[in-house]
C-alpha positions in Angstrom: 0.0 0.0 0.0 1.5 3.6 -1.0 2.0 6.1 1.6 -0.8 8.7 0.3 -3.2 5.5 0.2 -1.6 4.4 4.1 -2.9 7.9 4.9 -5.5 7.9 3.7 -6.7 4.3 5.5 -5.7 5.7 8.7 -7.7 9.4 8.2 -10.5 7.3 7.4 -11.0 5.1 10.4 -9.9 7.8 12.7 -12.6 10.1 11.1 -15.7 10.6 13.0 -19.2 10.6 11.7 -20.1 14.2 12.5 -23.5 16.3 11.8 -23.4 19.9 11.7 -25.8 21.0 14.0 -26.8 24.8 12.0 -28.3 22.5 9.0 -27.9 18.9 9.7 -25.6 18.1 7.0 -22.8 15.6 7.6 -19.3 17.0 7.6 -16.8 16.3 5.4 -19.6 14.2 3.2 -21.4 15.1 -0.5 -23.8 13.9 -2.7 -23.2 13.7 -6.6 -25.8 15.4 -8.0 -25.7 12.6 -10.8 -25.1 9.5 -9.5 -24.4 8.0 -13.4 -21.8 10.2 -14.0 -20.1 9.4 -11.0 -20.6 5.5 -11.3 -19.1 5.8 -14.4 -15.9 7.6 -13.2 -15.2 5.0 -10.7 -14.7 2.7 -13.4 -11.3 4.1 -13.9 -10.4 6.2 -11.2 -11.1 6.4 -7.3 -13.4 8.2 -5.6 -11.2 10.9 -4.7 -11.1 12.0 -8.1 -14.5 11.1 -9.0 -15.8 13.9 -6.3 -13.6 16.7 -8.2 -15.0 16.1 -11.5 -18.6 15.8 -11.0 -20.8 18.4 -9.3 -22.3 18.0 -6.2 -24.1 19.2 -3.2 -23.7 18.5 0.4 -24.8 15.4 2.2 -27.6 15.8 5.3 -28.8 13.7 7.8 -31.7 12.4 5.9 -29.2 11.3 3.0 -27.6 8.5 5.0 -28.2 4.9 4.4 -29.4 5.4 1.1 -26.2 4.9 -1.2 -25.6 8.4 -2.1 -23.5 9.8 0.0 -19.2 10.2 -0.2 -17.1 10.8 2.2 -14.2 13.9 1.1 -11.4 13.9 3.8 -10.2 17.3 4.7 -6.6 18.6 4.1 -5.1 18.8 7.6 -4.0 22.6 6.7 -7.9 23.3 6.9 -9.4 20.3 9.5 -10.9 22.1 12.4 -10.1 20.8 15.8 -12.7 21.9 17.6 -16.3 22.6 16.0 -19.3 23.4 18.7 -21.5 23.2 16.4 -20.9 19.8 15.5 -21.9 16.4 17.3 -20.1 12.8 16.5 -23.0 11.0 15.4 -21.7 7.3 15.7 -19.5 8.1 18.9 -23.4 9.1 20.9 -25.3 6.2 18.8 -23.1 3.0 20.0 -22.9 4.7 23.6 -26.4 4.9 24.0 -27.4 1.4 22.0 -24.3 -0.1 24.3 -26.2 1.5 27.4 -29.4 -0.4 26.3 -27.6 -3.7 25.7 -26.2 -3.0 29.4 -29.9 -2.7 30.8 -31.1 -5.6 29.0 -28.5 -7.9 29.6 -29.0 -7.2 33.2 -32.4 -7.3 33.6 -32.4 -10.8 31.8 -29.8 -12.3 34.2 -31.6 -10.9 37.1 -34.7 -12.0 35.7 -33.7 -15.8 34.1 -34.0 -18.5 36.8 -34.2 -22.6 36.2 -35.5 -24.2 39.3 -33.6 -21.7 41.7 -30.5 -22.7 40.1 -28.8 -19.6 38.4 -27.5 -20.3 35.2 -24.2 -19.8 33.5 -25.2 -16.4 32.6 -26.2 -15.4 34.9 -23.3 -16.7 37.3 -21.4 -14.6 35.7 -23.5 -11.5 36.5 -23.3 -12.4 39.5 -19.5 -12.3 39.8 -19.6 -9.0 38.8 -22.3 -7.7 40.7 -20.1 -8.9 43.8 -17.1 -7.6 42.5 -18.4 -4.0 42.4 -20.5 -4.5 45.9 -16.9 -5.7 47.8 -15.3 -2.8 45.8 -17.9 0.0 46.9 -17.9 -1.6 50.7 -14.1 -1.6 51.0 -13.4 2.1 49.7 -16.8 4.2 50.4 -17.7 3.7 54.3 -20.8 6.0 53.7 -24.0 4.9 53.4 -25.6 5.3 50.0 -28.2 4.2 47.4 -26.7 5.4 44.8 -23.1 4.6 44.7 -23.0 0.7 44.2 -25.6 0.9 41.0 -23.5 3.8 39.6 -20.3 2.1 40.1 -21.8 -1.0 38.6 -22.9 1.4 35.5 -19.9 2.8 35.6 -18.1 -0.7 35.0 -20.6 -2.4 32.6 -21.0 0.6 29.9 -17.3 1.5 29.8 -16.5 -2.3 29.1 -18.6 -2.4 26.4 -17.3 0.5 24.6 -14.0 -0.4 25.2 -15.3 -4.0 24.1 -16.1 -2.6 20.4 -12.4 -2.4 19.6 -12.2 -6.1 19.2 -14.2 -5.9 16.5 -12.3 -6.7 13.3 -11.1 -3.3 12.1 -12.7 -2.7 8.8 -15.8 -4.7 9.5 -18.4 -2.1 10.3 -16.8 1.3 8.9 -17.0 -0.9 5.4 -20.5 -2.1 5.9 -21.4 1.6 6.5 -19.6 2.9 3.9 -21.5 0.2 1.6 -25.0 1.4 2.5 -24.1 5.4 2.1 -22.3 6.1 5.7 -19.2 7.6 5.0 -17.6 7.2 8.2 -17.6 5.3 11.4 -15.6 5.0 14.3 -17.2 1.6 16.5 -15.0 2.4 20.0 -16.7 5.6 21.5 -14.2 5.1 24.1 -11.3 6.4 21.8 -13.6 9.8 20.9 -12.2 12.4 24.0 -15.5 14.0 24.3 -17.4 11.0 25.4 -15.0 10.0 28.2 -14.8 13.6 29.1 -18.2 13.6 29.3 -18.7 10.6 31.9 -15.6 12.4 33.6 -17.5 15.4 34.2 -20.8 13.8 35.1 -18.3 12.3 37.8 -17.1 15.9 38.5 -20.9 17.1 39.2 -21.4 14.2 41.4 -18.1 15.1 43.5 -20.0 18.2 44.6 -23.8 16.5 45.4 -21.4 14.1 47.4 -19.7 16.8 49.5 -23.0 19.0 50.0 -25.2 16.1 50.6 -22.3 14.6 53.1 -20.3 17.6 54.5 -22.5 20.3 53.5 -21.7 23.8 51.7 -19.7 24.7 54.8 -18.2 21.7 55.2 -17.1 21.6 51.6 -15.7 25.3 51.6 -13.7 24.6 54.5 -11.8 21.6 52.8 -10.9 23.4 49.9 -9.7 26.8 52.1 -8.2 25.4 55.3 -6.7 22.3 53.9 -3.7 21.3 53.6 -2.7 24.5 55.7 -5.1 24.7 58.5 -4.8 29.0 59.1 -7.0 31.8 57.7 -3.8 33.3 56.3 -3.3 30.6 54.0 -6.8 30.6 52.1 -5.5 31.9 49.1 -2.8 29.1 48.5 -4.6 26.4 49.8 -7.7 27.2 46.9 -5.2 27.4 44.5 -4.0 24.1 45.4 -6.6 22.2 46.2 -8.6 24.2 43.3 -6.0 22.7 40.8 -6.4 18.9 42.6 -10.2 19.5 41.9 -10.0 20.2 38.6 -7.3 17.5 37.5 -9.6 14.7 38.4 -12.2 15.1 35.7 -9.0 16.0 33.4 -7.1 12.6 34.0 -10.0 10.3 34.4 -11.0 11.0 31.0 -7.7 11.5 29.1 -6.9 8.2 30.6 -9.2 6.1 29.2 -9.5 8.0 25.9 -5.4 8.1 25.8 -5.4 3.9 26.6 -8.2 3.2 24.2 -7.0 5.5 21.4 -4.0 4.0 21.3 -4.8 0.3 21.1 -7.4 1.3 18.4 -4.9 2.9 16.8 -2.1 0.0 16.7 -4.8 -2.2 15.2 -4.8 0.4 12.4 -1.2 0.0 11.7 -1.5 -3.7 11.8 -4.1 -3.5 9.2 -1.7 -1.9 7.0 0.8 -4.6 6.5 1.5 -6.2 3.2 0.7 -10.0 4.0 -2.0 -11.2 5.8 -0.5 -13.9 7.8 1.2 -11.6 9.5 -1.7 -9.2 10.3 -2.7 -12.1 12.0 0.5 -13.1 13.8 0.2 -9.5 15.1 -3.1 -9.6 15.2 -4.2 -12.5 17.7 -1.2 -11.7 20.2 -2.8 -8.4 20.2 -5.4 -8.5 20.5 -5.2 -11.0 23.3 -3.6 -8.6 25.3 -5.6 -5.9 24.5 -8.8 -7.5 26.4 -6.9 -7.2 29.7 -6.3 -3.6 28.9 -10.0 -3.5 28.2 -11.0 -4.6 31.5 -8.5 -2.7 33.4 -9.9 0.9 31.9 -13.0 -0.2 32.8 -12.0 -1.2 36.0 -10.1 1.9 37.0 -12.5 4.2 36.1 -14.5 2.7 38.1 -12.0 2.5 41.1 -11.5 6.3 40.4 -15.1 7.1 40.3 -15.6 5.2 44.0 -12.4 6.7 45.2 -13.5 10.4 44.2 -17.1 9.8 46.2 -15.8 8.5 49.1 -12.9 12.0 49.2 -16.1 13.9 48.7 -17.9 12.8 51.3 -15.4 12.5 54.3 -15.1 15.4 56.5 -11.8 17.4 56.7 -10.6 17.6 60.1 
């Protein structure tokens, strides 16, 4: 494979599907105006230069799935990296179809009994419901409703993200592409904004912990009076403990999207190589390994997200 077509391989699975939110049309997508004419041109050249010589018109949100649209990549002189107006379509779909796969599976182990005898299944629910409950009972010594079920949440959805990049690398962003998506990214764990977006909900929950626990006072006094227990040191100690605040939302989301990136990211490269016996070679070894690093994410955040609480909610003295 050349190096523009390498490139270009690696731009494409690393592209997001992404709708502009002022008119619902998908980013870096068009639509030939005639189809024909365009079907043609691929006999003989590539898409790439099929989409400079034929007109067209840009792609919306009503155009997908119906074989029309083509995805353009962007020069990296003109990509945007930040757009607010924009939304990664396929990163929010998969999270929230993984959520309802969560919920389901769930419910149908808590649900599924033969005879009183739990099944296989549903065994190994089990083993991870007990796993988070020891967890939550070891670190957090308040009582709570909330914290075991979020912490089990917590666990569950972010495996099943992370679980996505096992998925054979070209299987669903080529499926997509065949019935008019022009991108795909299947591991919303390796798009930043989602796991900053669990990091913050963690954030948000660090303060209903500490006012519901410690209360406003309770809450100002830790971040004023600690680690230097005098009025004259208020300043300083909200600058530092201000910083140590904010750097938890910062690091538990880089740190999953940094882990998860970069596994997705060396299954790219493996793709890339000449012979296919040793994509596999590379492959299986790989990918292997890569289901403990799977777990582990899930399981720190998790850890993290307990560990965070339970700071919240102790008392400063």
């Amino acid at each position: 494979m050349s190096e523009s077509n390498s490139q270009e391989y690696i731009s494409h699975h690393l592209h997001f599907l992404q709708v502009d939110l002022r008119d619902l049309s998908v980013v870096d997508s068009v639509k030939p105006n005639d189809q024909q004419a365009y079907q043609a041109c691929l006999v003989n050249s590539d898409a790439s230069n099929c989409i400079k010589t034929v007109s067209t018109q840009k792609c919306y949100l009503s155009d997908l799935g119906q074989g029309t649209c083509v995805g353009v990549l962007p020069e990296a002189k003109s990509s945007n990296i930040f757009n607010p107006y924009t939304v990664n379509l396929d990163s929010l779909g998969i999270t929230v179809v993984l959520g309802i796969l969560f919920l389901v599976l769930f419910r149908y182990a808590s649900k599924r009994t033969k005879s009183g005898v739990p099944g296989k299944f549903q065994c190994f629910i089990e083993m991870i419901f007990c796993m988070v409950r020891d967890m939550v009972s070891g670190i957090f010594k308040r009582k709570s409703k909330l914290i075991a079920p979020l912490s089990l949440t917590v666990f569950a959805w972010i495996f099943l993200m992370n679980l996505m990049d096992l998925l054979p690398i070209d299987l669903l962003p080529e499926t997509a592409k065949e019935i008019g998506i022009p991108f795909l990214r299947v591991v919303p764990s390796a798009d930043v904004n989602i796991t900053l977006s669990m990091a913050v909900a963690v954030f948000c929950l660090i303060f209903v912990f500490s006012f519901r626990n410690i209360g406003v006072k309770g809450f100002l006094k830790s971040i004023t009076l600690h680690p230097f227990n005098h009025w004259a040191f208020i300043p300083v100690n909200f600058i530092l403990e201000g910083v140590s605040l904010l750097s938890k939302p910062i690091s538990l989301g880089l740190r999953l999207f940094g882990n998860m990136y970069a596994g997705e990211m060396i299954f790219i490269l493996i793709a890339l190589l000449p012979l296919w016996w040793i994509q596999w070679v590379l492959n299986v070894p790989w990918a292997l390994f890569h289901i403990l690093i799977v777990t582990l994410q899930a399981f720190i955040f998790m850890v993290l997200t307990i560990v965070y609480l339970s700071m919240a909610s102790e008392d400063e003295e």
